[in-house]
Backbone as CSV, one residue per row, in Angstrom:
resi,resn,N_x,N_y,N_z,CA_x,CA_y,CA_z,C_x,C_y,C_z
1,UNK,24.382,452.814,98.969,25.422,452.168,99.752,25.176,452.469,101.230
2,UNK,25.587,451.407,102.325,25.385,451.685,103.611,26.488,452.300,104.077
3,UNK,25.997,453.726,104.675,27.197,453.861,105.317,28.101,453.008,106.529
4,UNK,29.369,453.336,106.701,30.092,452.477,107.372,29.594,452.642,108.788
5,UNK,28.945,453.518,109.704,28.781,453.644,110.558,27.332,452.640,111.034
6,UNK,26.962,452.780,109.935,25.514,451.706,109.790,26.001,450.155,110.153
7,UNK,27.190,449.911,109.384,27.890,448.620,109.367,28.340,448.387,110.508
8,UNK,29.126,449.554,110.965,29.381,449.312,112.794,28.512,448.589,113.587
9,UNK,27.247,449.283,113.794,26.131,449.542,114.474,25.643,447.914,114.406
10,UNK,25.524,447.652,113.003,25.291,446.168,112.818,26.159,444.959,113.526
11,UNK,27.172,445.337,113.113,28.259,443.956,113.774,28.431,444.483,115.091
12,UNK,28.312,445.564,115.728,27.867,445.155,117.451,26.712,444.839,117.874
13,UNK,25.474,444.930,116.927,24.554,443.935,117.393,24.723,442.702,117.032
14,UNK,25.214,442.174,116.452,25.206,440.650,115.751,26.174,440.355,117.042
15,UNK,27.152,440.754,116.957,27.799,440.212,118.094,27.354,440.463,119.793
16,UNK,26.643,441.047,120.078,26.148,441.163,120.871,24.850,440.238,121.435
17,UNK,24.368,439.960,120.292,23.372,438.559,119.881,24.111,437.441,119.877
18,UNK,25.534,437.036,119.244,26.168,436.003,119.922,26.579,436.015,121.633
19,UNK,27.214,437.035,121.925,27.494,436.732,123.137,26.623,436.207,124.000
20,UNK,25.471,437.067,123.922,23.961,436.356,124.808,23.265,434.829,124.366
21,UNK,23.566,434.809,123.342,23.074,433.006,123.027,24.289,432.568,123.687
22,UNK,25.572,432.678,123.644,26.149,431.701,124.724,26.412,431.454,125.785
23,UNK,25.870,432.400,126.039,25.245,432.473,127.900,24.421,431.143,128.281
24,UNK,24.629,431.164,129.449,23.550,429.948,129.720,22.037,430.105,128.955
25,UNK,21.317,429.562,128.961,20.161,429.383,128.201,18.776,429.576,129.610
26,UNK,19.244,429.134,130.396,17.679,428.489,131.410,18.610,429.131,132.524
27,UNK,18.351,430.500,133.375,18.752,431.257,134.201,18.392,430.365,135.386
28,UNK,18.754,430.279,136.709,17.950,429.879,137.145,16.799,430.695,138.103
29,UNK,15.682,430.135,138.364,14.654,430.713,139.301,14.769,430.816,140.599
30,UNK,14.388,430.867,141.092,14.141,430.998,142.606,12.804,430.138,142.590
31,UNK,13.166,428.938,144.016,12.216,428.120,144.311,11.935,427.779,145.569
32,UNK,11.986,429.548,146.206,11.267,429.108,147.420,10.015,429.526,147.629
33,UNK,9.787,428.984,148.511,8.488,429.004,148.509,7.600,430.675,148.811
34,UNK,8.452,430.665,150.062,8.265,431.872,150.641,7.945,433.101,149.405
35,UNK,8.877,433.193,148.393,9.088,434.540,147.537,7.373,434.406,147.097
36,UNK,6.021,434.051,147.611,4.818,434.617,146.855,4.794,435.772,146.578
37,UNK,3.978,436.276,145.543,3.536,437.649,144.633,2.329,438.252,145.679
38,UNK,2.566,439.626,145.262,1.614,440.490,146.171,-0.134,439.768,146.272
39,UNK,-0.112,439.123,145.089,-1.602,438.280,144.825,-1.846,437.534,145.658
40,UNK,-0.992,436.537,145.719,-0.944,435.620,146.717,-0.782,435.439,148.248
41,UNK,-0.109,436.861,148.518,0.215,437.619,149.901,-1.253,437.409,150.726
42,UNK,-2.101,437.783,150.184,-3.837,437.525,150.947,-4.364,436.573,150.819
43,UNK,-3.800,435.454,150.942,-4.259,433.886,151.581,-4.089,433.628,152.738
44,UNK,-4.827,432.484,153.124,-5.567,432.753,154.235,-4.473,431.719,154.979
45,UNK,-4.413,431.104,155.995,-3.240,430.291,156.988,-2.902,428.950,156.268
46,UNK,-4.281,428.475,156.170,-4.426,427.077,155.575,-4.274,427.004,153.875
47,UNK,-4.414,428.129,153.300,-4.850,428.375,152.025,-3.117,428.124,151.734
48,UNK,-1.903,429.129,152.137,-0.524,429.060,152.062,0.074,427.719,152.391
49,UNK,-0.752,427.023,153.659,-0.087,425.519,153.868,0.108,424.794,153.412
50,UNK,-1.000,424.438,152.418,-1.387,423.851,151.632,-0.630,423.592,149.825
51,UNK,-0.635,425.674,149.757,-0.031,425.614,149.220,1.642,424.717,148.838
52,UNK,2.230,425.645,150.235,3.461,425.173,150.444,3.752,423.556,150.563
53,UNK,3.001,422.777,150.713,2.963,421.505,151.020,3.025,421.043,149.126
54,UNK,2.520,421.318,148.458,2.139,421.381,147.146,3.481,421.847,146.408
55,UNK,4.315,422.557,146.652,5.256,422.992,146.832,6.509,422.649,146.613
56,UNK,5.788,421.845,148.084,7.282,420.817,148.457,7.523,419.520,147.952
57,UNK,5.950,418.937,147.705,5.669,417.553,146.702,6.636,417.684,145.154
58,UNK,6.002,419.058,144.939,6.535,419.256,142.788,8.177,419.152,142.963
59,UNK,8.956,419.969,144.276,9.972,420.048,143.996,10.964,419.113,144.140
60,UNK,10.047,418.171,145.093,11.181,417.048,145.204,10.448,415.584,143.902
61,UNK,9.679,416.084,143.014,9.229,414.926,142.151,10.194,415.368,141.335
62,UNK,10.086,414.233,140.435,11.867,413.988,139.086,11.407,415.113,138.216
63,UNK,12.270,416.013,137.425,11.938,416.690,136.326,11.969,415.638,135.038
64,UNK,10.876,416.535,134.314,10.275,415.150,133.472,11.267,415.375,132.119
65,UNK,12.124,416.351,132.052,13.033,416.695,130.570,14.491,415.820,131.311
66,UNK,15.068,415.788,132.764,16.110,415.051,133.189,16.349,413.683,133.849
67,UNK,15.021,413.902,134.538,14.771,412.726,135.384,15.427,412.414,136.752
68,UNK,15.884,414.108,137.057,17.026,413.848,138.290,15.680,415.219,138.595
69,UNK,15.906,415.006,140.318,15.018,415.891,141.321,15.182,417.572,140.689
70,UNK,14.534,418.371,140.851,14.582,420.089,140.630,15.459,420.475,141.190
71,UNK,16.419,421.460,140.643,17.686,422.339,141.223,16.835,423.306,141.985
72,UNK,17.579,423.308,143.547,16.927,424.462,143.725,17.929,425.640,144.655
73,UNK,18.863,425.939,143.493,19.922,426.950,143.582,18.725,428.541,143.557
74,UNK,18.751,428.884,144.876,18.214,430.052,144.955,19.477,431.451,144.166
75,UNK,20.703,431.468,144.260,21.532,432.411,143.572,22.322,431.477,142.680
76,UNK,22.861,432.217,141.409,23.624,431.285,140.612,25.229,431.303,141.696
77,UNK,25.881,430.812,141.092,27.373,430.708,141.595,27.810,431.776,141.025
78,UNK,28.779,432.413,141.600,29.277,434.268,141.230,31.171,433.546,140.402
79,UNK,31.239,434.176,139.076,32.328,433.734,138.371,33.087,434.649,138.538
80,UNK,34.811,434.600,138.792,35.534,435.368,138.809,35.461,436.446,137.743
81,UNK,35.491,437.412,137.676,36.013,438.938,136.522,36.966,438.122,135.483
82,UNK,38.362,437.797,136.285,39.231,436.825,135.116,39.115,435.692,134.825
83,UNK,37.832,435.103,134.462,37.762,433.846,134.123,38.077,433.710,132.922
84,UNK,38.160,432.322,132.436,38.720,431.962,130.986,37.952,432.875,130.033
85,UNK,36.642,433.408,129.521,35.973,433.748,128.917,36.532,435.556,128.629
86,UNK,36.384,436.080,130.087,36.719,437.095,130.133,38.759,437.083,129.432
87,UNK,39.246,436.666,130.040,40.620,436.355,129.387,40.620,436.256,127.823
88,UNK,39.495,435.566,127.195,39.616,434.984,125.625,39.036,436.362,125.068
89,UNK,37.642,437.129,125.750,37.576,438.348,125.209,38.594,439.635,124.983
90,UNK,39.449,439.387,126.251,40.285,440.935,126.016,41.659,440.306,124.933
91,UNK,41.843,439.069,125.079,42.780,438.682,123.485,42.709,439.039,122.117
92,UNK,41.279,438.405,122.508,40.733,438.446,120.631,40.338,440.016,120.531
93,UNK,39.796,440.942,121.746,39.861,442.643,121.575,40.768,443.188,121.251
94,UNK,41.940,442.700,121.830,43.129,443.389,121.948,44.098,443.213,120.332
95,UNK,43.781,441.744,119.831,44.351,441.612,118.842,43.435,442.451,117.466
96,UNK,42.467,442.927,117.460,41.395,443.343,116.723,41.683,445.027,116.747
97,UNK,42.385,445.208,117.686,42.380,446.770,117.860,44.079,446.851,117.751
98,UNK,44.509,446.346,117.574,46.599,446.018,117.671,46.566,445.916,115.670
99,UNK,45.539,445.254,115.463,45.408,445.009,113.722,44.431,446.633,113.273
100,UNK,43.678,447.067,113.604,43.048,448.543,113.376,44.180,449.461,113.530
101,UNK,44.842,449.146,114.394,46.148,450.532,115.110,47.104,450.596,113.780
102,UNK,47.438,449.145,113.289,48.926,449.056,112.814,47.783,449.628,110.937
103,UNK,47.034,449.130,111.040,46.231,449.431,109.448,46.271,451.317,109.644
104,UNK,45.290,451.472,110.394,45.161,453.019,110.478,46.897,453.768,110.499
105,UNK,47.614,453.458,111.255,48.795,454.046,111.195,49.941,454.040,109.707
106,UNK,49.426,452.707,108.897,49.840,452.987,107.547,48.986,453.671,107.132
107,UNK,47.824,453.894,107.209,47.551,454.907,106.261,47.289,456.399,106.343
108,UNK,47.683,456.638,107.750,47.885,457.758,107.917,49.186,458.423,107.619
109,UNK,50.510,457.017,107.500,51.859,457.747,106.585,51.491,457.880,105.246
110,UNK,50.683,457.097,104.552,50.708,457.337,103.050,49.727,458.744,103.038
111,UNK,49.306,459.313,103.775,48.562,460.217,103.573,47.132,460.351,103.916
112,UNK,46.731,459.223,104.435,45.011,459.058,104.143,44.625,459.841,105.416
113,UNK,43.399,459.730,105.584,42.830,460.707,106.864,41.988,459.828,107.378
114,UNK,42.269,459.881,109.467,41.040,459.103,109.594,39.767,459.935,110.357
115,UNK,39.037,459.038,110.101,37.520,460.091,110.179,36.921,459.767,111.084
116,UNK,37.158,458.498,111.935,36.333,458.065,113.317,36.461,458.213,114.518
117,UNK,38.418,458.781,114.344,39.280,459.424,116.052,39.842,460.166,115.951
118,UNK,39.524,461.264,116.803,39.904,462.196,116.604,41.215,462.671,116.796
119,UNK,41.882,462.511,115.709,43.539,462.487,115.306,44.233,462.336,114.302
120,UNK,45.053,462.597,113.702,45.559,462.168,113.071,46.815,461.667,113.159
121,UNK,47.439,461.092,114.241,48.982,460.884,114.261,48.737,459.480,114.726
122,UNK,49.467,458.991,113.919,49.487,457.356,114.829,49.474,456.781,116.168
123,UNK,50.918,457.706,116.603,50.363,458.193,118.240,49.264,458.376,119.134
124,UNK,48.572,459.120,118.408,47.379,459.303,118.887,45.843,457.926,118.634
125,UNK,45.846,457.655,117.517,45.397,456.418,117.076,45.747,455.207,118.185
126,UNK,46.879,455.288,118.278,47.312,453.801,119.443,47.288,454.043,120.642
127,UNK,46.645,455.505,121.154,46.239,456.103,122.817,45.036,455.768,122.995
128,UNK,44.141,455.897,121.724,43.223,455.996,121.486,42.335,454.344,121.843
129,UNK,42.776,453.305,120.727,42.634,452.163,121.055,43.159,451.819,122.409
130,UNK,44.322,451.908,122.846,44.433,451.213,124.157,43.458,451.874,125.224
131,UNK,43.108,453.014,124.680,42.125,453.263,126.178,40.684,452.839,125.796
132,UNK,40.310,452.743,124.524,39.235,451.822,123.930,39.388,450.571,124.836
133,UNK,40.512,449.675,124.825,40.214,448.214,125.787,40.281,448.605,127.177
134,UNK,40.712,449.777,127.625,40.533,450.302,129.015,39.395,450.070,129.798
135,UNK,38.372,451.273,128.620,37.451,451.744,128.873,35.969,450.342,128.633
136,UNK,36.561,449.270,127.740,35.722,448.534,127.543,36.233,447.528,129.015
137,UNK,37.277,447.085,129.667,37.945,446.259,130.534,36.422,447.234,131.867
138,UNK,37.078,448.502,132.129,36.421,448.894,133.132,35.094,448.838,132.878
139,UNK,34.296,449.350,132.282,32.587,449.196,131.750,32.441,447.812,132.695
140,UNK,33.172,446.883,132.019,33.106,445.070,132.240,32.798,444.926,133.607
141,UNK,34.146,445.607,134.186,33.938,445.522,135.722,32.954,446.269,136.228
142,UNK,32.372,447.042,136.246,31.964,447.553,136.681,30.077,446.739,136.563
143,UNK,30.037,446.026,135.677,28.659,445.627,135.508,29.100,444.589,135.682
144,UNK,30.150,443.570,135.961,30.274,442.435,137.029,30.263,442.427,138.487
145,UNK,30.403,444.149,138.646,30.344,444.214,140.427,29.105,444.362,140.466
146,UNK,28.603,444.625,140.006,26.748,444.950,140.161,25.692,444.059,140.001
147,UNK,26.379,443.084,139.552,25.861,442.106,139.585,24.934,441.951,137.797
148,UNK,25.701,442.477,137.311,24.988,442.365,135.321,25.795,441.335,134.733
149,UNK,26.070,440.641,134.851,26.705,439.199,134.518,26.578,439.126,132.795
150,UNK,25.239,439.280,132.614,25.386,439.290,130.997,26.021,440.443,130.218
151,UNK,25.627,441.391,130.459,25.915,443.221,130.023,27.583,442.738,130.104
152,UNK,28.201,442.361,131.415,29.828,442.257,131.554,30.350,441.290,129.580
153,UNK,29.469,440.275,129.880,30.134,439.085,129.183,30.230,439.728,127.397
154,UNK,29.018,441.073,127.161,28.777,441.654,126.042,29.543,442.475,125.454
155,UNK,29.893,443.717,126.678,30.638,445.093,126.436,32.218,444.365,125.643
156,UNK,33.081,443.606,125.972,34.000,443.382,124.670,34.237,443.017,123.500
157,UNK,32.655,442.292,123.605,32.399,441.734,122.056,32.100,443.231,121.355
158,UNK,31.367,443.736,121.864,30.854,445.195,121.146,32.076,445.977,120.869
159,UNK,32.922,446.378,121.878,33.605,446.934,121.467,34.804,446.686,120.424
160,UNK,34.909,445.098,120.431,35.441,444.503,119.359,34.858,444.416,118.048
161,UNK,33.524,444.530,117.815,33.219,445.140,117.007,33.409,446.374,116.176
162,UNK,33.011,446.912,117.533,33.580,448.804,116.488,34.628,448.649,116.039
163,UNK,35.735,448.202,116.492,37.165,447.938,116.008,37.396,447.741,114.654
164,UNK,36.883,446.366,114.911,36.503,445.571,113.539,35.953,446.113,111.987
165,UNK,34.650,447.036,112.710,34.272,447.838,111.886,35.396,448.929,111.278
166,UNK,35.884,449.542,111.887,36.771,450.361,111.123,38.075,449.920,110.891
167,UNK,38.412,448.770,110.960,39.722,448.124,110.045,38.525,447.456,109.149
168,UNK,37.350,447.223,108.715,37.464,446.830,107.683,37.112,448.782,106.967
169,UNK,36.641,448.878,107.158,36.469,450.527,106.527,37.644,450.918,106.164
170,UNK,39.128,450.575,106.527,40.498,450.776,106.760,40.295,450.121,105.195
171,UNK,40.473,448.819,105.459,41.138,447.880,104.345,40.210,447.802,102.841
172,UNK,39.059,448.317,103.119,38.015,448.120,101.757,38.066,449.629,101.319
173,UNK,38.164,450.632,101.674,38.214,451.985,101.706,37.050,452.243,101.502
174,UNK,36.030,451.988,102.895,34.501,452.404,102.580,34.232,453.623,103.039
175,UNK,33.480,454.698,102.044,33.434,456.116,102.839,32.015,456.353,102.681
C-alpha cells in the first residue's frame, strides 16, 4: 500500500502540472535585435548591419502559423496579484481546507488522532489551516513581486493539494 504521504506528494505534482499547462503556452521572446549572444558580440560593423537589416526584413514578414506581422512585445504585460485566477485559487483553497478543518475536527471529538499537525484540538487544527492559506497567499506574493509569475500561479494549487490529501486520508482512513 502507498503511503498517504506518497499520495500527497503525488497530487501536488499533478496539480502543479495542471497549473503550468494553463499558463500561456508560447512565453514571449525578446526580439530585439540588439540582445546578440556573447558569439555574436565579435562581428565585425558590416557583418551586425547586415545582420540587423535581416532582422528587420523576418520581423516585419507575416508569421506563417497566423498570417498577421511578429509580436514584438519585448516584456509580457504585468497581471495584478488579485486577478480573477488568483481570486478562484484562494476559493477553491480555502473551501478545501474549511472541508479538511470541519472533517479533522469530527474526528478528533470521536476520538481519532491526527498525525500530520501538530495538535490535537480542533482549535488548533483550524490555526493551523488558516495560516496554511496565509502562508500559501504570502509565498504567492512574494514570487509575484519578483517577478515568478508561474511559481505565484502554482503555490495554491499545491497547497490545495496537501489539503486535499489529508481530508481524503480523513475520510478513507488511510494510515
Amino acid at each position: 500500500m502507498i503511503p498517504a504521504r506518497t499520495i500527497a506528494f503525488l497530487l501536488a505534482v499533478v496539480a502543479a502540472a495542471v497549473s503550468g499547462s494553463a499558463q500561456n503556452a508560447a512565453s514571449p521572446q525578446s526580439t530585439d535585435p540588439t540582445s546578440l549572444s556573447s558569439s555574436q558580440a565579435a562581428l565585425s560593423p558590416d557583418e551586425t548591419a547586415s545582420l540587423l537589416q535581416a532582422h528587420a526584413a523576418l520581423s516585419e514578414a507575416p508569421n506563417a502559423f497566423l498570417g498577421t506581422p511578429a509580436a514584438r512585445t519585448l516584456i509580457p504585460k504585468q497581471h495584478e496579484f488579485w486577478d480573477r485566477q488568483q481570486r478562484f485559487a484562494l476559493a477553491v483553497e480555502s473551501a478545501v481546507r474549511l472541508a479538511d478543518t470541519i472533517k479533522t475536527c469530527r474526528e478528533l471529538a470521536d476520538g481519532g488522532r491526527e498525525e500530520w499537525i501538530p495538535t490535537q484540538s480542533c482549535a488548533g487544527v483550524a490555526a493551523w489551516n488558516a495560516g496554511s492559506v496565509g502562508l500559501a497567499l504570502g509565498v504567492g506574493w512574494l514570487f509575484h513581486h519578483y517577478g515568478h509569475h508561474r511559481l505565484e500561479r502554482i503555490v495554491p494549487w499545491v497547497s490545495t493539494a496537501a489539503s486535499a490529501a489529508g481530508w481524503t486520508k480523513s475520510v478513507f482512513n488511510i494510515y
